[in-house]
C-alpha positions in Angstrom: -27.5 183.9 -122.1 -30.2 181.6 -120.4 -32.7 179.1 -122.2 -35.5 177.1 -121.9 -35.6 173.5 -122.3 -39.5 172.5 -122.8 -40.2 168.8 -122.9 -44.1 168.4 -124.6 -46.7 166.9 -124.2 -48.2 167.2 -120.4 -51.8 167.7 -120.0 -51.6 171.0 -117.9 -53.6 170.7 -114.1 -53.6 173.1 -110.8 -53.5 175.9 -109.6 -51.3 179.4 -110.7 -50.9 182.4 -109.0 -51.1 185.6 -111.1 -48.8 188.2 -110.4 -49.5 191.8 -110.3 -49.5 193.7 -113.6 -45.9 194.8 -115.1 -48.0 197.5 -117.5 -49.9 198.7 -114.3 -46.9 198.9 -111.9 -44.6 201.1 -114.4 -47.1 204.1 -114.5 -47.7 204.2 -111.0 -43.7 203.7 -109.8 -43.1 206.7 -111.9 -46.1 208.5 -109.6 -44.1 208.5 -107.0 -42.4 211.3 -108.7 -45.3 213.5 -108.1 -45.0 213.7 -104.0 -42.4 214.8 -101.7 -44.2 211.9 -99.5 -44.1 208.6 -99.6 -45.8 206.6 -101.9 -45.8 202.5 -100.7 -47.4 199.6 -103.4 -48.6 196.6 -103.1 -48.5 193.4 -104.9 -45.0 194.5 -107.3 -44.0 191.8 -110.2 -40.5 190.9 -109.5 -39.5 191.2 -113.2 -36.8 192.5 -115.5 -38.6 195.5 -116.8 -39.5 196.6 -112.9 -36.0 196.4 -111.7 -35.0 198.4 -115.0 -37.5 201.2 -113.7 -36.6 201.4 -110.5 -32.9 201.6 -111.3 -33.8 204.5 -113.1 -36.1 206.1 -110.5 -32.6 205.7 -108.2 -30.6 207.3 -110.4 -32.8 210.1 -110.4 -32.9 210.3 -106.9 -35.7 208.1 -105.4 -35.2 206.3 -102.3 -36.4 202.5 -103.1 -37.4 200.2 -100.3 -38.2 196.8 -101.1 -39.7 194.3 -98.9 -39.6 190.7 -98.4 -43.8 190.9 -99.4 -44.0 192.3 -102.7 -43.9 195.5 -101.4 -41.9 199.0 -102.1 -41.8 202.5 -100.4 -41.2 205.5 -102.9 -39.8 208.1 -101.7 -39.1 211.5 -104.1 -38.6 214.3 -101.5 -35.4 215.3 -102.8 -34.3 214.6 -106.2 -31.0 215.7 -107.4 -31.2 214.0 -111.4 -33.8 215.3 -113.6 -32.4 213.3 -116.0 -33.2 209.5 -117.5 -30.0 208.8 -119.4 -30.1 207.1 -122.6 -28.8 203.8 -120.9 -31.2 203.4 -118.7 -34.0 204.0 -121.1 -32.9 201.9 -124.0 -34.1 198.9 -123.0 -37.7 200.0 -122.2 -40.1 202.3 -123.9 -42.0 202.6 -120.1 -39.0 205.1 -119.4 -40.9 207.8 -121.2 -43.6 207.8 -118.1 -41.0 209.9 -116.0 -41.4 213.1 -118.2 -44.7 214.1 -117.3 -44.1 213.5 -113.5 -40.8 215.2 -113.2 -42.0 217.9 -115.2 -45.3 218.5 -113.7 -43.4 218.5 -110.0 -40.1 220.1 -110.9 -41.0 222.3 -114.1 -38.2 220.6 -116.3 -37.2 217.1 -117.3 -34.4 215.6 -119.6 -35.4 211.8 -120.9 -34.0 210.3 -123.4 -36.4 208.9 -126.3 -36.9 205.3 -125.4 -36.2 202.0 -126.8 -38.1 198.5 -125.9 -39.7 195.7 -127.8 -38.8 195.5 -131.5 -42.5 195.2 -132.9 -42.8 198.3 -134.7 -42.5 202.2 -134.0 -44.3 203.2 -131.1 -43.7 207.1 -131.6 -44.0 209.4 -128.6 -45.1 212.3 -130.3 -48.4 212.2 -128.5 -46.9 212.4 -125.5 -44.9 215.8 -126.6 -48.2 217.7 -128.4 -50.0 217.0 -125.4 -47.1 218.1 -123.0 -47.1 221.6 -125.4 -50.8 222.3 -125.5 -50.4 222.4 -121.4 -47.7 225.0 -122.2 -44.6 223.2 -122.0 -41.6 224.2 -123.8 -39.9 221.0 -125.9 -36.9 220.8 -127.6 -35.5 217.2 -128.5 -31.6 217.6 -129.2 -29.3 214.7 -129.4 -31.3 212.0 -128.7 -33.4 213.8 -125.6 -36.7 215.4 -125.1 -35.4 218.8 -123.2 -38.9 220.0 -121.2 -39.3 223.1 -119.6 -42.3 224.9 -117.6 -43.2 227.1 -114.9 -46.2 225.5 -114.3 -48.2 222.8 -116.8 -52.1 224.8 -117.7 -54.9 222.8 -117.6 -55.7 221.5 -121.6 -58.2 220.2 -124.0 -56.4 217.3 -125.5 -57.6 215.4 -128.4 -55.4 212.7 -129.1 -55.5 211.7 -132.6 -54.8 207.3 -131.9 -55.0 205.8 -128.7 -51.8 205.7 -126.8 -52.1 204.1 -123.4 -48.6 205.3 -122.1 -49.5 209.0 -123.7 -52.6 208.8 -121.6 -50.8 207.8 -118.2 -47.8 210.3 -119.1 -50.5 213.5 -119.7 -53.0 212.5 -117.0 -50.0 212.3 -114.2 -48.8 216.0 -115.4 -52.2 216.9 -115.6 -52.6 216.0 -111.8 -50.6 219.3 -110.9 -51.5 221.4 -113.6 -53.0 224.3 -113.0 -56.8 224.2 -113.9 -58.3 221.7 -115.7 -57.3 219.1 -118.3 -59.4 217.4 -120.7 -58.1 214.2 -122.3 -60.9 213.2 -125.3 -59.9 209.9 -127.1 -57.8 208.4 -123.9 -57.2 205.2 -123.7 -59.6 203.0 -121.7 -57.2 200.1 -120.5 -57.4 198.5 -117.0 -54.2 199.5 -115.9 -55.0 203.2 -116.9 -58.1 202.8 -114.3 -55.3 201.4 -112.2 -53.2 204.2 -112.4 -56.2 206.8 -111.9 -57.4 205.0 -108.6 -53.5 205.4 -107.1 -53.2 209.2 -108.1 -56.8 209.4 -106.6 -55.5 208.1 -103.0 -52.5 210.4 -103.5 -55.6 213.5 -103.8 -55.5 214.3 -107.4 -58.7 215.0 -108.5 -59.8 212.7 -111.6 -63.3 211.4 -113.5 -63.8 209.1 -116.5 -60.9 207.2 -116.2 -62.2 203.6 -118.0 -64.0 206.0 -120.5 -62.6 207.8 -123.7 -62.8 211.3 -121.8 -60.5 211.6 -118.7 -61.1 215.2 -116.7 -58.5 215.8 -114.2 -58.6 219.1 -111.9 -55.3 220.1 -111.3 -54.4 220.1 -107.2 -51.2 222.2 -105.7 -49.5 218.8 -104.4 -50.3 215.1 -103.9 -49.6 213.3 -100.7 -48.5 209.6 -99.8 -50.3 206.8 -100.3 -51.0 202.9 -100.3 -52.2 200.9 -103.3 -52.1 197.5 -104.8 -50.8 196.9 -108.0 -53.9 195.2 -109.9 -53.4 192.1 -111.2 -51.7 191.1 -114.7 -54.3 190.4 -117.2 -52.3 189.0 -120.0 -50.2 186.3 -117.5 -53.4 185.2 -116.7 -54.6 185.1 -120.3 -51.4 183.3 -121.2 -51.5 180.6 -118.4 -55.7 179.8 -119.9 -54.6 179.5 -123.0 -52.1 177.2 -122.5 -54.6 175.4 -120.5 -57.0 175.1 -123.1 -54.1 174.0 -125.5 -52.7 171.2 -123.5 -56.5 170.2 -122.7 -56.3 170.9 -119.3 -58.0 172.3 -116.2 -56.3 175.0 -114.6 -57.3 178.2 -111.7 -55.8 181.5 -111.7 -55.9 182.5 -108.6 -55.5 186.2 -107.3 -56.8 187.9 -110.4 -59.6 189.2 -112.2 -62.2 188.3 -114.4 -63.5 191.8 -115.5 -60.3 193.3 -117.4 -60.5 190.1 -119.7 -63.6 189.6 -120.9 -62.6 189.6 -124.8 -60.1 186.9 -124.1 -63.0 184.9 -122.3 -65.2 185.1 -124.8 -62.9 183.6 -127.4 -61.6 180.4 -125.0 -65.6 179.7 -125.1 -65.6 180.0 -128.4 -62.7 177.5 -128.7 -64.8 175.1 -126.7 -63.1 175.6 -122.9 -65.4 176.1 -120.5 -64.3 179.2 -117.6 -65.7 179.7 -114.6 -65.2 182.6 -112.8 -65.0 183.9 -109.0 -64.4 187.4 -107.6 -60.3 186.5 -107.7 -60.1 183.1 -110.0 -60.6 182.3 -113.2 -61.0 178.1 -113.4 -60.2 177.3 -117.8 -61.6 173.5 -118.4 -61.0 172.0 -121.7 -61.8 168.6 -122.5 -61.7 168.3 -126.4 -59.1 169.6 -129.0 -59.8 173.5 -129.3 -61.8 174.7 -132.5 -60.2 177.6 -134.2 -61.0 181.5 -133.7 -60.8 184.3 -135.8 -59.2 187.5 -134.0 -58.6 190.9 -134.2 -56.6 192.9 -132.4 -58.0 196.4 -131.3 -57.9 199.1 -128.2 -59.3 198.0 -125.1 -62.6 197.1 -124.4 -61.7 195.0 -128.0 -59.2 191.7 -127.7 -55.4 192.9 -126.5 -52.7 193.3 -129.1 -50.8 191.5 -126.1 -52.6 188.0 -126.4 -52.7 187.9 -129.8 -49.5 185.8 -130.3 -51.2 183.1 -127.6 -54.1 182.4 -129.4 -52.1 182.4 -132.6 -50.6 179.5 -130.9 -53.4 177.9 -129.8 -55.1 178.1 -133.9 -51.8 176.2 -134.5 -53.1 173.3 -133.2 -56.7 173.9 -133.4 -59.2 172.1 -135.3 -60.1 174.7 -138.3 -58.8 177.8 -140.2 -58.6 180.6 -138.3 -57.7 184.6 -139.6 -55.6 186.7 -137.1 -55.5 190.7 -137.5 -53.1 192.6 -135.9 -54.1 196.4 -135.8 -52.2 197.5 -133.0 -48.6 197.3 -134.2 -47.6 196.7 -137.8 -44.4 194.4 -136.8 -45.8 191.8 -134.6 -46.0 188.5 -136.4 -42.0 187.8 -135.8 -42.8 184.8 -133.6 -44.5 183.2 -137.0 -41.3 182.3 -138.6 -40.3 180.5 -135.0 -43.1 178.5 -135.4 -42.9 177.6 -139.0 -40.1 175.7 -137.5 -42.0 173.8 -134.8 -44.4 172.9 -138.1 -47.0 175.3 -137.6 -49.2 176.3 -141.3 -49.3 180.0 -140.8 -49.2 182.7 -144.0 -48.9 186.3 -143.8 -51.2 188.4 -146.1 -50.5 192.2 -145.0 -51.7 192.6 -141.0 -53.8 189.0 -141.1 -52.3 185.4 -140.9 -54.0 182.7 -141.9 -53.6 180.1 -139.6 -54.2 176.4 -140.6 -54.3 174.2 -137.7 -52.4 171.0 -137.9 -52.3 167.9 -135.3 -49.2 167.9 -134.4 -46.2 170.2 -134.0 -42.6 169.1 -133.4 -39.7 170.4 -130.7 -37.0 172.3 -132.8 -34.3 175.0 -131.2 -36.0 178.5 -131.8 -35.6 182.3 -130.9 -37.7 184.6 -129.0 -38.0 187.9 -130.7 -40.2 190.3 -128.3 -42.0 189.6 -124.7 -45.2 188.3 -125.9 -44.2 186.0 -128.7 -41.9 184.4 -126.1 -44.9 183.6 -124.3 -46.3 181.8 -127.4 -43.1 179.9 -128.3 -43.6 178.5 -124.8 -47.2 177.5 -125.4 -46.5 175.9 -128.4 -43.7 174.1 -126.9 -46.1 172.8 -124.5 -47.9 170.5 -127.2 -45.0 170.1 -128.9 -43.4 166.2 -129.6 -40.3 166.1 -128.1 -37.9 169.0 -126.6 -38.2 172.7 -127.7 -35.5 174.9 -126.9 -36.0 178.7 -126.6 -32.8 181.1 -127.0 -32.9 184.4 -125.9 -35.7 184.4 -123.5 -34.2 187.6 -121.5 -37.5 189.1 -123.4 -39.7 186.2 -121.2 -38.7 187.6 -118.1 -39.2 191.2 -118.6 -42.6 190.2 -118.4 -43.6 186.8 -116.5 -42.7 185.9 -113.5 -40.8 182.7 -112.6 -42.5 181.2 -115.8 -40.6 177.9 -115.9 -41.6 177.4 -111.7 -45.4 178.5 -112.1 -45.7 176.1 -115.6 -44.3 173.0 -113.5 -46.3 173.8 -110.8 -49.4 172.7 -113.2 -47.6 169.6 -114.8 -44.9 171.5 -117.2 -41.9 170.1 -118.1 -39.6 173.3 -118.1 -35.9 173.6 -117.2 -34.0 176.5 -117.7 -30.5 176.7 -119.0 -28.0 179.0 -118.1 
């Protein structure tokens, strides 16, 4: 199993190109269940968790096309498999994002219930309810979700937490529904937008999307289409943070400054200053960063997703700061890892107290889930001496040639295999 050698201590400088968002693309690969046409994106992460999905979107029967360009064709005109087997689905809760498609298009659907990250249970039942109340008939026997329905009805859905893959999975089976459906309490995350705006140039028939309220009209069919994956918010939060941490000046090019304006707000508050463009984000840091409280909270409020960065960056900060995790109720496992670089960190409940200190030290530790990977590598960053990271199969479900696009701004990163 590959590693991650990290030599500390490199002030970080340059340039990184951010690729396009892993959370966006799974959603919209599985819309290309919803036409017989085909349906050709843009701007495709080359990661773990998107090869997973379209392994599974073969097996079902797409045609995949990949180009040299960060580019695919989808193409569902006939699909023999309604099925997503348990093996395919184990390794990523995303999976569940076929059943609304195949079942919208096809009338029936037979997924597995999903696996993914260890940080907590991360039900589907919302998914389910709002599949019933658009009159689909459920049963979930050994291990799968069995869906059946002439045709989905157009709904009023009131969803009871917000669930960002139960909003994608009910607004695609919504898009050929009959009638109208009414999703109150949706989620209100970028890459739902993202999604929205690609069934839109496929001709469904959707408003609100970026509010709490999404209203989609029900069409008969949905045609091919182009679109371009948006680009990943929380890589590009990632690489200014560890910007900020190394005291560095670093541009992330090819994204955007509009899905992260919580995270901005709080590198100011550390002391960095950002400067922004219509595609680049410049991070400039030029003291030791001050420490900020967080709390984690649905989108427009600060990501779940970055919260294990800045609780990397307090590490080292100058202060106390508190950091509240509402999201998921198992996502401080990357605090025992760095314990062991020296970090001052307690757990009271959801908040950890974080205690910055001035220096942390290499030591051999273990990445639990995708985003605490990402903050073992920060950390390592400012680290004395060599860090080595075990298990970082969980890093590359969700970055993108980390170790090359770190050196490329003065990291010292090899990778073991």
């Amino acid at each position: 199993m590959d590693k991650l050698a990290i030599l500390g201590g490199t002030r970080l400088q340059g340039e990184v190109r951010i690729s396009g968002a892993k959370n966006a693309a799974l959603p919209i690969l599985c819309a290309g269940l919803l036409t017989a046409e085909i349906l050709h994106l843009d701007n495709l992460p080359k990661l773990k968790d998107i090869s997973t999905s379209l392994t599974l979107l073969g097996h079902i029967g797409m045609q995949v096309n990949l180009d040299d360009q960060n580019g695919v064709d989808l193409n569902a005109k006939n699909l023999p498999n309604l099925e997503a087997p348990y093996d395919l689905v184990k390794t990523m809760r995303a999976s569940i994002l076929v059943l609304g498609p195949l079942l919208a298009r096809f009338g029936e659907a037979m997924v597995s219930l999903p696996g993914g990250c260890a940080i907590g249970s991360r039900p589907v039942d919302l998914h389910i309810k709002g599949l019933q109340a658009m009159g689909a008939e459920i049963h979930i026997e050994h291990g799968y979700i069995h869906a059946k329905a002439s045709r989905l009805q157009g709904a009023r859905i009131f969803m009871d937490t917000v669930t960002v893959t139960g909003t994608e999975n009910l607004m695609m089976a919504a898009a050929l529904a009959q009638g109208v459906t009414v999703l109150e309490n949706a989620a209100r995350e970028p890459e739902v937008v993202d999604l929205a705006d690609c069934l839109i140039a496929m001709g469904a028939k959707i408003t609100g999307a970026g509010s709490d309220m999404i209203t989609i009209t029900g069409v008969d069919e949905l045609h091919g289409a182009t679109h371009s994956i948006m680009p990943d918010r929380i890589e590009t939060g990632t690489y200014l943070v560890a910007a900020a941490m190394t005291q560095g000046t670093v541009t992330c090019t090819h994204t955007r400054a509009d899905t992260l304006d919580a995270v901005l707000e709080k590198l100011r508050e550390a002391g960095a200053e950002v400067v922004t463009t219509q595609d680049t984000i410049t991070l400039n840091m030029k003291q030791r960063p001050h420490a900020v409280n967080i709390k984690t909270a649905p989108h427009p409020a600060f990501p779940t997703d970055m919260q294990a960065q800045f609780m990397a960056m307090n590490c080292i900060a100058d202060g106390v700061a508190t950091v509240t995790e509402t999201i998921f109720e198992n996502r401080f496992m990357h605090v025992q890892e760095m314990q062991r670089l020296g970090a001052n960190i307690e757990i009271e409940g959801n908040t950890a107290i974080v205690r910055g200190v001035d220096k942390l030290e290499g030591a051999i530790v273990m990445a639990t889930d995708l985003r605490a990977s990402a903050s073992l590598v920060l950390a390592a960053l400012v680290a004395e001496g060599e860090t080595t990271i075990e298990r970082i199969y969980h890093i590359d479900r969700g970055y993108e040639c980390i170790e090359e696009k770190f050196n490329q701004i003065g990291a010292r990163i090899r990778r073991i295999h």
